[in-house]
C-alpha positions in Angstrom: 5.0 -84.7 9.5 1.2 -84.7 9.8 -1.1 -84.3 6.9 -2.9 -81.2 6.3 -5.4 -79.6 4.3 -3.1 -78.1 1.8 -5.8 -75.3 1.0 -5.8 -74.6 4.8 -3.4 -72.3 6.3 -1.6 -75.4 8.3 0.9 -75.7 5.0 2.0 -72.1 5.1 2.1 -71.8 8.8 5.1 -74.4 8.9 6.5 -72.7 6.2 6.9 -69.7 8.6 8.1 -71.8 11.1 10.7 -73.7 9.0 11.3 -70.2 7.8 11.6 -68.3 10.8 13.8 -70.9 12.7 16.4 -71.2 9.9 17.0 -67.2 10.0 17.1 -67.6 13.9 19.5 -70.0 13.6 21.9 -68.4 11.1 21.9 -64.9 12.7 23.0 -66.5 16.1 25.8 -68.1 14.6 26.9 -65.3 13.1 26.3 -63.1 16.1 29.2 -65.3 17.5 31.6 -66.1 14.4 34.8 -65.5 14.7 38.2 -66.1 13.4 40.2 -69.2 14.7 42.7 -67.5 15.7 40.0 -64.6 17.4 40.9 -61.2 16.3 38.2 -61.1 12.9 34.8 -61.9 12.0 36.5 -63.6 9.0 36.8 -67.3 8.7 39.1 -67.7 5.8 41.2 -66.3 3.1 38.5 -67.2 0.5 36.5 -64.4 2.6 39.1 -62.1 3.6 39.9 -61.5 0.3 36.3 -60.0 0.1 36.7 -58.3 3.0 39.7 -56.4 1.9 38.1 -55.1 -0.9 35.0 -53.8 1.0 37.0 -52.0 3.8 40.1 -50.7 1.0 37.2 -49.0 -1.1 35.0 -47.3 2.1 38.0 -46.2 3.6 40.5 -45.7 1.0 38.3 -45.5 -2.2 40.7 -47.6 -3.9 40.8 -51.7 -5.2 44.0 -52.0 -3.9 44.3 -54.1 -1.1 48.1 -53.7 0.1 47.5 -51.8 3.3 45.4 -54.3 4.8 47.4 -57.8 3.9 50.7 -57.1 6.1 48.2 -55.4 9.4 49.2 -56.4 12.5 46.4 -57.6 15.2 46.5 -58.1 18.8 48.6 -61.2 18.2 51.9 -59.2 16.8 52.6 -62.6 14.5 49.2 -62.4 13.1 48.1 -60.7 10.1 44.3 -61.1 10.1 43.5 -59.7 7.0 46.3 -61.6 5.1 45.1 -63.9 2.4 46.3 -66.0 -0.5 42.9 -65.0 -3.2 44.8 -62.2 -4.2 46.3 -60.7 -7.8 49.1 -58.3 -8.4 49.6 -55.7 -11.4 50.2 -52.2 -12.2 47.5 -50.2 -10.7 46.4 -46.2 -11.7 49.4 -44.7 -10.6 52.1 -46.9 -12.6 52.6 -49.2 -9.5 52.5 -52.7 -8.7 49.4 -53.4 -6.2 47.7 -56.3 -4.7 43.8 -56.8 -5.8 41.9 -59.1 -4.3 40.8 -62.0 -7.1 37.4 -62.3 -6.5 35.3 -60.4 -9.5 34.6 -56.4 -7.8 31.1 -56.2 -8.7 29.3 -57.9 -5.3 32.5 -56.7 -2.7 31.5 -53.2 -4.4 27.5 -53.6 -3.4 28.9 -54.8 -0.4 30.8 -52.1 0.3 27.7 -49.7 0.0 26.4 -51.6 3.0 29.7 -51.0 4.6 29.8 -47.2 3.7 26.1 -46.9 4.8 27.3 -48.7 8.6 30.1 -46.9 9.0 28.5 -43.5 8.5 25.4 -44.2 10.9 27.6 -46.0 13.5 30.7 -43.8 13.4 32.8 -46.8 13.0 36.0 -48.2 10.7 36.2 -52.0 9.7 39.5 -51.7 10.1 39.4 -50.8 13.3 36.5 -53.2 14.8 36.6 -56.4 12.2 35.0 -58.5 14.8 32.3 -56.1 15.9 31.2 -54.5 12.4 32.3 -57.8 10.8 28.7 -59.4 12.2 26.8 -56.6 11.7 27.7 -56.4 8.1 27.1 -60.1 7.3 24.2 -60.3 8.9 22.4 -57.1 6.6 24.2 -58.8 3.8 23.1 -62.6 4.8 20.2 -62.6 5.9 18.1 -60.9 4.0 19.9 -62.8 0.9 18.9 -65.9 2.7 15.7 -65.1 3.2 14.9 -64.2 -0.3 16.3 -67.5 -1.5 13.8 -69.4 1.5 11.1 -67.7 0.2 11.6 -67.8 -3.8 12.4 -71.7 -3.6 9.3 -72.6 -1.3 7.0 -70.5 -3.8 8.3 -72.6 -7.0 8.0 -76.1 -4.6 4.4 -75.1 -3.2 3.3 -74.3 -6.8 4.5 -77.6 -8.7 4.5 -80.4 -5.8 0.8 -81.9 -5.1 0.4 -83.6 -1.7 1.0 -81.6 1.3 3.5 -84.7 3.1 5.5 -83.8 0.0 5.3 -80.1 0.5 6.6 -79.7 4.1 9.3 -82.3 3.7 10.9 -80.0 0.5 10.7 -77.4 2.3 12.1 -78.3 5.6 15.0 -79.4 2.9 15.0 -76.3 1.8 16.2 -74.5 5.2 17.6 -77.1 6.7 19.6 -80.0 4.2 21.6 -78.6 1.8 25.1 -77.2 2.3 24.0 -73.2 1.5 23.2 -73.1 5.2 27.1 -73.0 6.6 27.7 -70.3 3.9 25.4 -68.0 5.0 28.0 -67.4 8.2 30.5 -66.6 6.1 30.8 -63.9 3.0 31.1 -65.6 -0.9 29.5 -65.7 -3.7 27.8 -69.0 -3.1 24.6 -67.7 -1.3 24.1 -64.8 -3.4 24.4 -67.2 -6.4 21.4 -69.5 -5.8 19.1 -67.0 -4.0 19.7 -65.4 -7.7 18.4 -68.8 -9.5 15.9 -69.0 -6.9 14.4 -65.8 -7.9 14.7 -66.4 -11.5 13.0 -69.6 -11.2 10.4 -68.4 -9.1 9.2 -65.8 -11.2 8.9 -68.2 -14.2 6.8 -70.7 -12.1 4.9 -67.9 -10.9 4.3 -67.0 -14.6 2.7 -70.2 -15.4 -0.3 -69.4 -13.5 -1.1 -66.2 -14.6 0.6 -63.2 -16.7 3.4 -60.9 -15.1 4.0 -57.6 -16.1 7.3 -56.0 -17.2 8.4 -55.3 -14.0 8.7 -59.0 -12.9 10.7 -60.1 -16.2 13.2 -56.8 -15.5 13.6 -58.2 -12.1 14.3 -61.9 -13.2 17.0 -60.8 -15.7 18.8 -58.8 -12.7 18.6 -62.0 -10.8 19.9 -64.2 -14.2 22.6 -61.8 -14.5 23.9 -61.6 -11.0 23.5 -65.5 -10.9 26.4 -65.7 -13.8 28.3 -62.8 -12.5 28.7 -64.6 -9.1 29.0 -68.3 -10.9 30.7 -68.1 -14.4 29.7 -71.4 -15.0 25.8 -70.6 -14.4 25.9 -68.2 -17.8 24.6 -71.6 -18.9 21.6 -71.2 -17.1 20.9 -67.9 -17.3 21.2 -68.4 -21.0 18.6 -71.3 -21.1 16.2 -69.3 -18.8 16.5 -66.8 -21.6 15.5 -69.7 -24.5 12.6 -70.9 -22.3 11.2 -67.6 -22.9 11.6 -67.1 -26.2 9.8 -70.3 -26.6 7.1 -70.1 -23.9 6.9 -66.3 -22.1 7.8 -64.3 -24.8 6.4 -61.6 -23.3 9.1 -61.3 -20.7 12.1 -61.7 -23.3 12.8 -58.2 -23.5 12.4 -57.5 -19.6 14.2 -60.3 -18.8 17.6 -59.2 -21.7 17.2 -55.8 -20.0 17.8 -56.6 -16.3 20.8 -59.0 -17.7 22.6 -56.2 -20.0 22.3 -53.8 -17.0 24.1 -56.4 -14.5 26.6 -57.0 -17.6 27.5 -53.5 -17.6 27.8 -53.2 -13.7 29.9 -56.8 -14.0 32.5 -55.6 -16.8 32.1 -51.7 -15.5 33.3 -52.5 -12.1 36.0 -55.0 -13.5 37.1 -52.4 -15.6 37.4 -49.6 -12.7 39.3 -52.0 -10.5 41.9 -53.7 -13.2 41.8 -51.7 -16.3 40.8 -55.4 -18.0 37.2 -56.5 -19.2 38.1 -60.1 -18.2 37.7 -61.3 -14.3 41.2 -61.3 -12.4 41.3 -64.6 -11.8 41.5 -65.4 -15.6 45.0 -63.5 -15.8 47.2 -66.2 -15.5 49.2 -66.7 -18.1 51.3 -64.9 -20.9 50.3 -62.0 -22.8 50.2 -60.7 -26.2 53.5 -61.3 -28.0 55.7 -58.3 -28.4 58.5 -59.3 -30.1 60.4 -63.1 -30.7 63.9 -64.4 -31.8 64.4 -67.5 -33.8 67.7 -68.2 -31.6 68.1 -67.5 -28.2 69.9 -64.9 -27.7 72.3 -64.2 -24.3 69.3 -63.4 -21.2 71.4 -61.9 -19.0 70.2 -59.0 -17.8 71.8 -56.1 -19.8 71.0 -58.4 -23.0 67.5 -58.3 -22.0 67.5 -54.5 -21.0 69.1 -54.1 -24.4 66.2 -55.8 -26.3 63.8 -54.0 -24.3 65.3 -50.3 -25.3 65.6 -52.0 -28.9 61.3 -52.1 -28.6 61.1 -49.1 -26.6 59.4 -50.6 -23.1 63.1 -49.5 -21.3 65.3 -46.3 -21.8 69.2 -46.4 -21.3 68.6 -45.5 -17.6 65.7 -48.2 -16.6 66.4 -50.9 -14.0 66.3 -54.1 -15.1 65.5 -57.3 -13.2 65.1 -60.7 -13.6 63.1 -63.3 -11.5 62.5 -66.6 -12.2 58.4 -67.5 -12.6 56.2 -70.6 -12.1 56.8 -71.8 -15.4 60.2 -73.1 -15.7 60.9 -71.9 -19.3 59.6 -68.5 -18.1 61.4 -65.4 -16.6 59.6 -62.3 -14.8 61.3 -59.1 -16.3 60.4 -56.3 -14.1 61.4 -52.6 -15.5 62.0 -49.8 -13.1 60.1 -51.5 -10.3 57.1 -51.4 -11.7 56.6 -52.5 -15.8 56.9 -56.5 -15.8 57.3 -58.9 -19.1 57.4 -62.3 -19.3 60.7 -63.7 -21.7 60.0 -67.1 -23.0 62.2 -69.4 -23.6 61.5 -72.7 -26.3 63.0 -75.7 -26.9 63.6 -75.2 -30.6 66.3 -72.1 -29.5 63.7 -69.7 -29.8 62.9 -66.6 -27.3 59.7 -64.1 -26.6 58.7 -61.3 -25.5 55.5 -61.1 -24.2 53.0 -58.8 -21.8 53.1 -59.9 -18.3 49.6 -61.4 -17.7 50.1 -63.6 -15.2 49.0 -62.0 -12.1 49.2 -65.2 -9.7 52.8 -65.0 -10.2 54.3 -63.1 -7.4 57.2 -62.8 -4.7 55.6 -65.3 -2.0 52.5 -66.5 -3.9 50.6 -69.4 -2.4 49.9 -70.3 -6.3 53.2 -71.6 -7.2 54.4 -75.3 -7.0 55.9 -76.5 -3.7 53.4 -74.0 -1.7 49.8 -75.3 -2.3 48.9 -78.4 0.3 46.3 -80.7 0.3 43.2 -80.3 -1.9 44.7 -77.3 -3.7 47.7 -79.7 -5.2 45.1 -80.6 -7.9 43.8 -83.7 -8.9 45.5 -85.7 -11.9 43.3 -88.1 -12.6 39.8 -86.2 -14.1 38.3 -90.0 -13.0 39.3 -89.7 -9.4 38.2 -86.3 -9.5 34.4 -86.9 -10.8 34.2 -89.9 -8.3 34.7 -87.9 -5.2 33.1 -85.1 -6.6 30.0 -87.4 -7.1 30.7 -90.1 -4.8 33.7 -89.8 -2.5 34.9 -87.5 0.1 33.7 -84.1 -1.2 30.5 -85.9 -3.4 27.4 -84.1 -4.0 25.6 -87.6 -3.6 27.7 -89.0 -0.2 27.3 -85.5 1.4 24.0 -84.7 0.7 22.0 -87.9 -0.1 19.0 -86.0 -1.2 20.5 -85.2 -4.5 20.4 -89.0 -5.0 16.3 -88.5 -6.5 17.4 -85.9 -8.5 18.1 -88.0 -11.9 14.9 -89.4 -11.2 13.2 -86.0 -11.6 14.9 -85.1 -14.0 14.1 -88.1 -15.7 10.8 -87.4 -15.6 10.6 -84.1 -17.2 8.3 -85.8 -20.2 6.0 -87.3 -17.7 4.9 -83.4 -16.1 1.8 -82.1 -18.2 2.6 -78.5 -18.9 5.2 -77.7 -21.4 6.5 -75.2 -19.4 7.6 -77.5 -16.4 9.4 -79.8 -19.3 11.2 -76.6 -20.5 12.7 -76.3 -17.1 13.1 -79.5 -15.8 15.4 -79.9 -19.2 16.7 -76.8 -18.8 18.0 -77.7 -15.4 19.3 -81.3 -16.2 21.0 -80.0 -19.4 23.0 -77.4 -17.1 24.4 -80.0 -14.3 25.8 -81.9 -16.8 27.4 -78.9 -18.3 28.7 -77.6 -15.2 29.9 -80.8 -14.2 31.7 -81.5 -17.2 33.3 -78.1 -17.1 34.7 -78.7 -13.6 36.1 -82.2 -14.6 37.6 -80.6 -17.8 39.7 -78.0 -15.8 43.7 -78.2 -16.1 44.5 -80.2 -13.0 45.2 -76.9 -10.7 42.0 -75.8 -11.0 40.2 -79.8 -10.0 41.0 -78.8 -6.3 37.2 -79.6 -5.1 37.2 -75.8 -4.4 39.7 -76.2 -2.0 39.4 -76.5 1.6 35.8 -76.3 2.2 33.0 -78.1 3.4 31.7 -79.6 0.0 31.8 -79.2 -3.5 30.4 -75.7 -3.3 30.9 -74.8 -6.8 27.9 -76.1 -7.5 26.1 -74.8 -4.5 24.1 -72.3 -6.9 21.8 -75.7 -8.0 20.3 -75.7 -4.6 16.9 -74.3 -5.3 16.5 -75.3 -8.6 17.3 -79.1 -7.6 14.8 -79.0 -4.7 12.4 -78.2 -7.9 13.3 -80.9 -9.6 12.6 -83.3 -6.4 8.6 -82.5 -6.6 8.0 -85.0 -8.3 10.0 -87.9 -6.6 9.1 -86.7 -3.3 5.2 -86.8 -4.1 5.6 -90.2 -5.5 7.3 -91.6 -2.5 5.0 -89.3 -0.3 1.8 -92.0 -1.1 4.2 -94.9 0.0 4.9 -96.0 3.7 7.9 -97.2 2.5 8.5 -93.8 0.5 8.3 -91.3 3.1 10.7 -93.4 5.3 13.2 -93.7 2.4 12.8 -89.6 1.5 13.4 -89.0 5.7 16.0 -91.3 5.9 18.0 -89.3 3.0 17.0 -85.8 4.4 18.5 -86.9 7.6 21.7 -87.6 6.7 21.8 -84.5 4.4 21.0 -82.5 7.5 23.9 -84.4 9.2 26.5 -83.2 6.8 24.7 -79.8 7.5 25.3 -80.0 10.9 28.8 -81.2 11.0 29.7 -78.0 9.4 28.0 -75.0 11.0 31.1 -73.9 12.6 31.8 -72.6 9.3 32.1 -73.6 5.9 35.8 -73.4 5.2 36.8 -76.9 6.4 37.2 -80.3 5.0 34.4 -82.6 5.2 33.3 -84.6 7.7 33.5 -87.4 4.8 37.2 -85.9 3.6 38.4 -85.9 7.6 37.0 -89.1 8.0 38.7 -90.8 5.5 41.9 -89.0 6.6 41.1 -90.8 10.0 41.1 -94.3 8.2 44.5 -93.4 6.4 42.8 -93.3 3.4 44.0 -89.8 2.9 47.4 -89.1 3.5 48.3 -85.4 1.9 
């Protein structure tokens, strides 16, 4: 990269370019994406389970997903809109449905998009899933995309120094982190950190001069969608929040606003679509008690029918069935087709009754043991699991080497003059660890890498607020010969990993396929 006057227009001219080209390149690939099987513009379950939702509530008006999961395509063995991300429970009218897992609120803006295609192009979803498929992720996508380009190069053009440094954050911007496969596909990921992006933006914007009430409304939208697509990221959203009650105080009540309101449209939606407050992929255990025994009593089926006319959940004439459950002490009692309880049974002898609330557990689940493969067994050992979540085959280090200068920025938050900078580089630091230490702390299902995909994209959302915390490093080894070719030589093999997965983002990586290569990974 040549140096230019970084008051001269050179600086933002490759911005543009850098810009431009990344867009360019991310709308052809989704003007061509398609299914491996090609009959949908839909990569993966993970996506399909989104897709579901957005075509079940434009063309049904409903949450429930059941029509779509057993369609035919032009294959007659293939079900292209079947996926595994899904829940089943008792929906409005009394029946079991399926529901996709994924939280409702951003399939339900997406489905506005959807609703506002189909009625100008005269076209179902259902019918062209290949065609509309691409024209709805790219309106979704791109312009998501965009805004996180352009919010993260603002914050990096306002707090790094030399213009080497500039230009080389953001070319790693568009082009080296991991977003850039996920922004062919539809999730939660690139919606997440062009969120942060925005939030962080608008604070570094505010240290140069004051914002008005408008700008703090629109960073607590952006806070509040950040944690309603990344639970995890509440922690951030929540330390944006205390940097402004110590620093911006004027934008606390702006900023609380815009969060409340994507509160209400997070728990609102969540509520429409399950009847529950909580997110349906937190149903996944047992309920509230209803009744217990100290001794066990007989569980055939007209014992347990008996107990459940004794509590009044059954009449005389109800069916009742029993099914075995993923938990071995566990049976799924299902009352006239529809009504299920879970009965417990202890070790001591004693039995429960308890709501059904686990909504994972279903006839053919992909959640139960024996079914998942590979990444989605689960991880025993939490060690193991923060190595190659670090380190090893899925590592946010091995796959995108940039990250390795990000402790050193972080590092440095007491050596950056305005308080304000401190605030967030601490801010940031204090929410990896967080997030990290939540993901190692999950019960060993849940340490599954998130699953079969290109990294570790559960922490995907960091993207712009790490390249923030690179200023620093990066102008430091910008002055040094040495420097630059270190900082190239790790962009270079971030944009490697990039490259290796722009067929789409739900496949192992290179690194994990690699190592399967060497027999180093044999499930």
């Amino acid at each position: 990269m040549s140096e230019v006057d970084p008051n001269s227009k050179g600086v933002r001219g490759i911005y543009a370019l850098l810009i431009i080209a990344t867009l360019a390149v991310v709308s052809g690939r989704i003007a061509v994406v398609i299914s491996r099987e090609g009959d949908t513009a839909f990569l993966s379950a993970n996506d399909r389970s989104r897709w579901c939702t957005i075509a079940a509530l434009v063309e049904y008006g409903t949450y429930e997903i059941d029509d779509y999961l057993n369609r035919r395509g032009a294959k007659q063995n293939r079900r292209p809109w079947a996926t595994i991300d899904l829940v089943r429970h008792v929906g409005d009218d009394g029946k079991l449905h399926y529901y996709s897992s994924k939280p409702p609120l951003l399939p339900t803006i997406y489905a506005g998009v959807y609703y506002c295609v189909a009625n100008t192009m005269g076209m179902w979803l259902s019918d062209q899933p290949i065609y509309l498929g691409r024209v709805i992720l790219w309106l979704v996508n791109v312009p998501t995309l965009a805004i996180y380009l352009l919010a993260t190069i603002f914050s990096i053009d306002r707090l790094s120094l030399r213009p080497w440094a500039k230009c080389f954050l953001a070319t790693a911007t568009c082009l080296g982190t991991m977003l850039l496969p996920f922004s062919i596909s539809l999730s939660n990921h690139l919606p997440a950190a062009a969120s942060a992006a925005t939030v962080m933006a608008i604070y570094v914007g505010s240290m140069d001069r004051k914002l008005g009430f408008g700008w703090w409304l629109l960073a607590g939208l952006a806070g509040g969608f950040l944690a309603a697509n990344e639970l995890p990221a509440l922690s951030m959203t929540v330390f944006f929040g205390g940097m402004l009650l110590l620093v911006r105080r004027e934008g606390l009540v702006g900023y609380t606003l815009g969060v409340v309101v994507v509160a209400v449209a997070f728990f609102g939606t969540n509520w429409i679509a399950h009847h529950s407050l909580r997110p349906p992929y937190t149903h996944r255990g047992n309920g509230p008690i209803i009744a217990a025994r100290a001794t066990s009593p007989d569980q055939t089926p007209e014992a347990t029918k008996a107990w459940l006319v004794e509590q009044s959940l059954a009449s005389n004439s109800s069916t009742v069935q029993q099914f075995e459950s993923r938990e071995p002490n566990r049976r799924r009692v299902l009352v006239d087709g529809s009504q299920q309880y879970a009965l417990i049974r202890h070790p001591n002898g004693s039995t429960e009754l308890r709501h059904w609330d686990d909504w994972y557990d279903y006839p053919g689940s992909y959640w139960v043991d024996g079914r998942r493969r590979g990444v989605d067994l689960g991880e025993p050992s939490r060690l193991v699991y923060f190595a190659n979540m670090t380190i090893g085959h899925y590592g946010l280090f091995s796959l995108t080497p940039l990250w390795c200068l990000v402790p050193f920025g972080l590092a440095g938050l007491f050596r950056v003059e305005r308080r304000e900078h401190q605030l967030l580089l601490a801010a940031i630091g204090t929410a990896s660890i967080v997030c990290i230490a939540f993901y190692v702390m999950r019960p060993e299902i849940d340490r599954n890498y998130g699953g079969v995909s290109v990294c570790f994209r559960w922490m995907l959302w960091f993207a712009p607020l790490w390249l923030l915390s690179l200023s620093r490093p990066v102008n430091w080894l910008s002055e040094r010969n040495w420097g630059r070719g270190l900082a190239l030589l790790l962009l270079a093999f971030s944009m490697f990993s990039v490259s290796t997965a722009l067929q789409g983002p739900w496949q192992s990586p290179w690194l994990y396929r690699f190592w399967q290569f060497l027999g180093w990974i044999t499930a």
